[in-house]
N, C-alpha and C positions, 0 to 999 in steps of 0.2 A: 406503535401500539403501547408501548411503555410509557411513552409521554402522554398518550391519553388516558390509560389508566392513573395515570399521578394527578391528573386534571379531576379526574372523580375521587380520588381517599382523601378526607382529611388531614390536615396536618399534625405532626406527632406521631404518628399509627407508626409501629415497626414495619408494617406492609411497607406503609411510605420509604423508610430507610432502605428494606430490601429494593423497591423499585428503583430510587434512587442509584445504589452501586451498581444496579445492573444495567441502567443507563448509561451510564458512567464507564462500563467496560464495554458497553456496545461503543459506544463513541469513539472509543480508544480503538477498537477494531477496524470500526470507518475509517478512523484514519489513518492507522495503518496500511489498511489497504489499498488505500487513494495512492500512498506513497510505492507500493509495491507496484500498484500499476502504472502508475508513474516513471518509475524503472522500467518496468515493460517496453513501453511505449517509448522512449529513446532508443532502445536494443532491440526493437523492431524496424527504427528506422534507420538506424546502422546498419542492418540485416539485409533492409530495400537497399539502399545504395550501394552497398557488396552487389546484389544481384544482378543492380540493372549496368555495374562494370564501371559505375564512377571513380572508386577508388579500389585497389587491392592491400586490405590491411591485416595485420595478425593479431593472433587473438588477442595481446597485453594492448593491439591500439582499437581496437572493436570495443574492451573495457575502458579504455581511456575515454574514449568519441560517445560513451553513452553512461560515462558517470559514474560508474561502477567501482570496487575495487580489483586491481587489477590482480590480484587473486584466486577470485571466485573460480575461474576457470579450470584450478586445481584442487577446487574442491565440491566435489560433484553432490 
């Protein structure tokens, strides 16, 4: 929606600049969350392979096997 709004203001217009940062920080959020889900989705399939009895591991190798630091786990 932002990017077609910028498609209609002229250029120069302080609208334009507001639109502009706010683009700008949506993107940053996309991709941030691409990454988080990204995280997700290795730690969910560490999670299946726990379940279905492939491996039996703890939690500092659950964090290791999906990238993580191994950390987190103590900090809730």
């Amino acid at each position: 929606m932002v990017r077609n709004e910028l498609s209609k203001v002229p250029s120069e217009v302080s609208y334009e600049n507001k639109l502009r940062r706010i683009e700008s920080y949506l993107v940053d959020i996309i991709i941030d969350l691409k990454k988080q889900q990204d995280t997700l989705d290795r730690i969910e399939q560490v999670i299946s392979n726990i379940i279905r009895g492939k491996k039996k591991l703890s939690i500092s190798k659950i964090a290791e096997k999906s990238r993580i630091r191994k950390t987190i786990y103590n900090h809730p």
